[in-house]
C-alpha positions in Angstrom: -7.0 -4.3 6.9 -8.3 -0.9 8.5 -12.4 -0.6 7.6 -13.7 2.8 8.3 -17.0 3.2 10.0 -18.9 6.1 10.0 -21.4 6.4 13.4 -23.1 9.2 14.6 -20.7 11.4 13.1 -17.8 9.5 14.5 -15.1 7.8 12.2 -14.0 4.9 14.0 -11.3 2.2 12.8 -12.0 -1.0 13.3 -9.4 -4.3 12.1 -11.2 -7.4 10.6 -9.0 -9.7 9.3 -11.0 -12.0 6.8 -14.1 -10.6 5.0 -12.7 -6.9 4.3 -10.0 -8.7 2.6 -12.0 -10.5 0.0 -14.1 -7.0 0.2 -11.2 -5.6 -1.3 -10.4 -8.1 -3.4 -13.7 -7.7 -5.2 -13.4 -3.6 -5.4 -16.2 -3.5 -2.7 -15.7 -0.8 0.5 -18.1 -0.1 3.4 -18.3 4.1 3.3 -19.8 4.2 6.3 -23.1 3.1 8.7 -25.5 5.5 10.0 -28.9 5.2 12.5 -31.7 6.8 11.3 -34.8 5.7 13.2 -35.1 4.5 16.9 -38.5 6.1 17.9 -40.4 3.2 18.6 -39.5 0.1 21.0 -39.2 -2.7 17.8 -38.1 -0.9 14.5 -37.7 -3.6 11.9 -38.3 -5.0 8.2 -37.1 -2.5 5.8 -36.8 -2.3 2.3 -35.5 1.3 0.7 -36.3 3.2 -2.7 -34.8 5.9 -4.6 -37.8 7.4 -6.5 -37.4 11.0 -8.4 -34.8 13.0 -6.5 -35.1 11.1 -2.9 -35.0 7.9 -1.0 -37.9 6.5 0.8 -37.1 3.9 3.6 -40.0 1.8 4.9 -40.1 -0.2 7.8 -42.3 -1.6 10.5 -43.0 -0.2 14.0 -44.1 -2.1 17.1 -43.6 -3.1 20.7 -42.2 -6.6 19.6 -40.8 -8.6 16.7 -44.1 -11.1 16.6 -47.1 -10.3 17.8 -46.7 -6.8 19.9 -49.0 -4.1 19.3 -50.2 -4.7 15.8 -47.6 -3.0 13.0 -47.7 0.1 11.8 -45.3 1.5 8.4 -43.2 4.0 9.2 -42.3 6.1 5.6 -38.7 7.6 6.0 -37.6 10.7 3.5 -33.8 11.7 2.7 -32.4 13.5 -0.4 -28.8 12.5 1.0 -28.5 10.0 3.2 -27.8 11.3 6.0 -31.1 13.6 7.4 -34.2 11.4 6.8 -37.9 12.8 8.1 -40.7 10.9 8.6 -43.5 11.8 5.8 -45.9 9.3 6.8 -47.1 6.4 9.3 -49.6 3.9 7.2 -51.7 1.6 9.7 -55.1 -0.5 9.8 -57.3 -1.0 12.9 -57.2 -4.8 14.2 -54.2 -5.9 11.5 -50.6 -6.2 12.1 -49.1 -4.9 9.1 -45.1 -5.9 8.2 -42.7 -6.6 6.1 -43.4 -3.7 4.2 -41.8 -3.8 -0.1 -41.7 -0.2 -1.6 -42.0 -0.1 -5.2 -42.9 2.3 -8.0 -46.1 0.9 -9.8 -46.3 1.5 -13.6 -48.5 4.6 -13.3 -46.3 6.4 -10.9 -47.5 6.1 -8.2 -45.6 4.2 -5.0 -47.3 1.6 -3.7 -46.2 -0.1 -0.6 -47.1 -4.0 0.0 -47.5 -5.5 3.3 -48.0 -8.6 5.0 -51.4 -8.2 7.3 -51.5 -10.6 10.4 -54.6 -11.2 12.4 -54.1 -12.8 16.1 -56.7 -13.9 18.9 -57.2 -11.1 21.0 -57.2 -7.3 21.1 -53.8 -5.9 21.4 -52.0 -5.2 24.1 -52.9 -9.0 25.0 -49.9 -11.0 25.6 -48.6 -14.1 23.9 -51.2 -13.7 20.8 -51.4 -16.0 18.2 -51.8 -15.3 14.7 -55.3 -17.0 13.1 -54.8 -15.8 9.8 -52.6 -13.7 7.3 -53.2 -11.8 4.0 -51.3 -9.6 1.3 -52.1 -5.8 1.5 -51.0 -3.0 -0.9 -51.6 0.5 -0.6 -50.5 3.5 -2.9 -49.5 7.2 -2.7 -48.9 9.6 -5.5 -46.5 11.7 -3.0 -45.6 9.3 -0.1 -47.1 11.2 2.7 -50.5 10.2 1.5 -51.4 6.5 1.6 -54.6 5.0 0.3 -56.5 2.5 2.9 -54.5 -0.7 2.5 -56.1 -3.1 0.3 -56.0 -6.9 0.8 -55.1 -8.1 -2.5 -56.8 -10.9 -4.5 -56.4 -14.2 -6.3 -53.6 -14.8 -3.6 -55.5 -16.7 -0.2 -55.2 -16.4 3.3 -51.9 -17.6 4.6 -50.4 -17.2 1.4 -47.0 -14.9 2.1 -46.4 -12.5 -0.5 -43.4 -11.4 0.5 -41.8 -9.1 -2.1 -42.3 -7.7 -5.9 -40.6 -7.1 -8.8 -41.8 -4.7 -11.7 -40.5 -5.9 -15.3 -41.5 -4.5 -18.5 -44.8 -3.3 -17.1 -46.0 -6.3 -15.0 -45.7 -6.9 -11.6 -44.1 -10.3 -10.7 -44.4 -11.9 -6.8 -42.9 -14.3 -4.7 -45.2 -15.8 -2.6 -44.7 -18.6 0.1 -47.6 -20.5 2.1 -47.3 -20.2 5.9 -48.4 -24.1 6.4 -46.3 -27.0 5.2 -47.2 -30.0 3.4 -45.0 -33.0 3.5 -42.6 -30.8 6.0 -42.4 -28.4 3.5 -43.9 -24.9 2.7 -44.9 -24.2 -1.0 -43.5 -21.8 -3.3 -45.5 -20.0 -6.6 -44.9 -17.0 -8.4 -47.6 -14.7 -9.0 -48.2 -12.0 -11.6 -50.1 -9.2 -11.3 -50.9 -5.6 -13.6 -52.3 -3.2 -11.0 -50.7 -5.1 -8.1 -54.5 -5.6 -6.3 -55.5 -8.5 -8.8 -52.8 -11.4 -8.9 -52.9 -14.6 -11.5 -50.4 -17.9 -10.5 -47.5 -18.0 -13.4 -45.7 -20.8 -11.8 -45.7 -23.5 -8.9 -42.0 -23.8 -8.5 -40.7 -27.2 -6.4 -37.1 -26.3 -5.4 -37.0 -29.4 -3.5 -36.7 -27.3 0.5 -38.1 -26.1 2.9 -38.3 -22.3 2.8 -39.8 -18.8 3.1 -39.0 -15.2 2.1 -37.8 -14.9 -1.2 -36.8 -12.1 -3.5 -37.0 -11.3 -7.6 -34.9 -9.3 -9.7 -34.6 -9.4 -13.5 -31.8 -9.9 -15.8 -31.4 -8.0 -18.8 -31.7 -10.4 -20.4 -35.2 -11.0 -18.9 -34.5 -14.1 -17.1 -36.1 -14.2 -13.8 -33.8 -15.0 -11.0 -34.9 -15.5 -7.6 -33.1 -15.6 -4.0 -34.8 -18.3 -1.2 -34.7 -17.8 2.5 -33.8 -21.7 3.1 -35.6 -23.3 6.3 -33.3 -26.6 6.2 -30.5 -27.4 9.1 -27.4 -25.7 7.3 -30.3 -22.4 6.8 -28.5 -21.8 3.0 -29.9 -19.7 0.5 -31.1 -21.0 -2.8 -31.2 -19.6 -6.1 -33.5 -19.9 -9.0 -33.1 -18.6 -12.3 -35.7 -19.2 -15.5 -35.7 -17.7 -18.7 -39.1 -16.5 -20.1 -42.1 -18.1 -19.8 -40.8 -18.7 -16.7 -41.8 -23.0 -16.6 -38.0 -24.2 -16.3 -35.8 -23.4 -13.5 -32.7 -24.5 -12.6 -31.7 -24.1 -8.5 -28.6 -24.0 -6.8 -27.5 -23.9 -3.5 -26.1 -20.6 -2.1 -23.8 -21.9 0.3 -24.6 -19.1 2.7 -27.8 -17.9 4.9 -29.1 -14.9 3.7 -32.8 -14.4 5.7 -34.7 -11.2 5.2 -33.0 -11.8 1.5 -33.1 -9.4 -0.7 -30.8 -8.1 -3.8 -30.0 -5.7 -6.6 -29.0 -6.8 -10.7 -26.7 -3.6 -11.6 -27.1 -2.3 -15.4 -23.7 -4.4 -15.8 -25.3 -7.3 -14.8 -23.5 -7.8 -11.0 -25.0 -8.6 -8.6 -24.8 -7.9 -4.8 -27.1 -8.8 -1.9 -27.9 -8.6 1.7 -29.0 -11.0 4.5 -28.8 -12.7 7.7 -26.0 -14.9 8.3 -24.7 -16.5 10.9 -20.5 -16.1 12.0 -19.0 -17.7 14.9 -20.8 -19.5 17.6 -24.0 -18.8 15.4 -24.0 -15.6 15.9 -26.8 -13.7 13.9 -25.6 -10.6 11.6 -26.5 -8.6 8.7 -24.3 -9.2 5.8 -23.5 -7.9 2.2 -22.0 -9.7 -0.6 -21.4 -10.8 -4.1 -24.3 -12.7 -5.8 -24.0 -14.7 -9.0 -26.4 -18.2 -10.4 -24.3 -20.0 -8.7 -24.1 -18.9 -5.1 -23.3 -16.3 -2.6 -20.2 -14.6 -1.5 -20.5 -12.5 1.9 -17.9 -9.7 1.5 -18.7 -7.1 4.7 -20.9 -7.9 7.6 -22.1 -4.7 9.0 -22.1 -3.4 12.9 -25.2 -5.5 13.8 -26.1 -8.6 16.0 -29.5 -10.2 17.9 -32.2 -9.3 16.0 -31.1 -8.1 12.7 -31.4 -8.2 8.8 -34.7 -7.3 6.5 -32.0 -5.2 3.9 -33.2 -2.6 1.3 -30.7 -1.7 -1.4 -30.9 1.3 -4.0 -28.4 2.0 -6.4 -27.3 5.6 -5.3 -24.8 5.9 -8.9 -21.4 6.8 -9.0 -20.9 3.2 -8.0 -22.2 3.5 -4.3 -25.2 1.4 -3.2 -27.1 2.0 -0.1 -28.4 -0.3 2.2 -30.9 -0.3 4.6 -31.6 -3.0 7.6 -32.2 -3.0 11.6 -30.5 -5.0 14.7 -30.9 -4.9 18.0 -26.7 -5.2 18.4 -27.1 -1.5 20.6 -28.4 -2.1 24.0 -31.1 -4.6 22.8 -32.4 -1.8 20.6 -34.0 -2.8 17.7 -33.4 0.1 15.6 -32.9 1.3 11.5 -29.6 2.0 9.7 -28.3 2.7 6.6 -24.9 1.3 5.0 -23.3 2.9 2.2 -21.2 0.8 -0.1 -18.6 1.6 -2.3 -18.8 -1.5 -5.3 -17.5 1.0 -8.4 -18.2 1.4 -11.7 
């Protein structure tokens, strides 16, 4: 099957035998892949929003993947897709700030949240290692100016709280601890009504080891959750519990997706993005179809090395966008954005 890429401008037509097949199969096309952002040395962790009439990509900017010079948030700005300016550059003396989540809080207002590492050391020192981690948020009321990020509270140090879901009014988080006990690290969800103050709604024991993890909403309002596994086969797991939110019922994914993250449409599909891992291992940023049962990789996009970390925003008309970085150009760790055709 012919899949048309679109890269700097340049249609190119590539043949891949397998997974644009069962693309097609499920009414699912890759428009086209585009890089937007290459300015600093290591370009990484995104997550992308469409708020009012424009798209916000966030992302983190250092001289390495872990430690570097401590992180800084680059904001990204399009109203199409295709031109994106920077609007603004969020940072904090002495903290290594990453894995930035870009949501839009119940007053209005965007709010970013961030993961804020601490290492031994002044930076540029080499080979720094990280003595403690905690949870930052910061808002704007017109993303080019960011309040002072604020370390949040009830969640502790080392606590990971990696992403957030707003449902109904309240903020619900997925947080992971960075230490393991019994070989494993522990899992809780958190809830939360300005996003600074957070109170534990559940201690959830899906039985593996594991990390990042992201939450979406049925409309139904169960809460269903996608796990970064950290076992040998590195499969996702999925969580889904219906309101209060004190049973769950897990299942293997069947697939790696790190970096996970994923989007519930308004007809209840649902599609996601991660890292996976094709022939001889090979690390790349895929997308796919999602259901409580598992995950079903339908397009991996132009990407390799050090890749993944997806935003996704529903653009309408049956197109999603996707945001993520790799390193697959010239060891260049860099941003780009995949449209998706999954109609209507």
């Amino acid at each position: 099957m012919n899949l048309r890429v679109l890269i700097f401008g340049v249609l190119i037509v590539c043949v891949i035998p397998s997974v644009p097949l069962r693309a097609a199969e499920a009414g699912v096309e890759l428009l086209g892949v585009r890089k937007i952002w290459d300015a600093a040395p290591h370009c990484a962790f995104t997550d992308l929003l469409k708020f009012k009439d424009a798209y916000y990509c966030v992302f983190r900017e250092s001289s390495a993947h872990i430690p570097g010079l401590d992180g800084k948030i680059r904001v990204l700005r399009s109203v199409d897709g295709e031109k994106w300016e920077s609007v603004a550059l969020v940072a904090e003396k002495g903290i290594d700030l990453r894995d930035p989540k870009i949501s839009e809080a119940p007053d209005g207002r965007l709010m970013l949240l961030m993961g804020g590492s601490v290492y031994d050391g002044a930076e540029p020192t080499p080979k720094r290692k990280r003595v403690s981690a905690h949870s930052r948020v910061s808002f704007s009321g017109n993303a080019t100016e960011w309040s002072t990020p604020l370390p949040v509270t009830g969640i502790g140090d080392d606590q990971w709280l990696w992403q957030m879901a707003w449902h109904k009014g309240v903020g619900y988080a997925a947080v992971y601890s960075t230490t393991k006990v019994d070989g494993k690290r522990i899992f809780t969800v958190w809830k939360t009504s300005d996003a600074v103050k957070y109170e534990k709604l559940a201690d959830l024991k899906p039985g593996i080891d594991l990390s990042e993890a992201a939450i979406r909403f049925a409309a139904d309002d169960t809460m269903i959750v996608l796990l970064r596994g950290e076992e040998k086969d590195r499969h996702a797991w999925i969580g889904a519990s219906a309101a209060p939110y004190e049973k769950w019922d897990w299942k293997d994914g069947g697939h790696a997706a790190q970096g996970p993250n994923f989007i519930v449409l308004g007809d209840g599909r649902m599609f996601y993005a991660g890292r996976d891992f094709q022939e001889k291992g090979a690390a790349k940023t895929v997308f796919g179809r999602m259901t409580r049962e598992g995950l079903e990789p339908l397009i991996t996009f132009p990407s390799g090395g050090d890749t993944s970390y997806s935003g996704i925003a529903d653009a309408g008309n049956g197109e999603l966008w996707v945001s993520y970085y790799s390193s697959h150009e010239e060891g260049q760790t860099s941003i780009y954005l995949a449209k998706v055709r999954v109609g209507r």
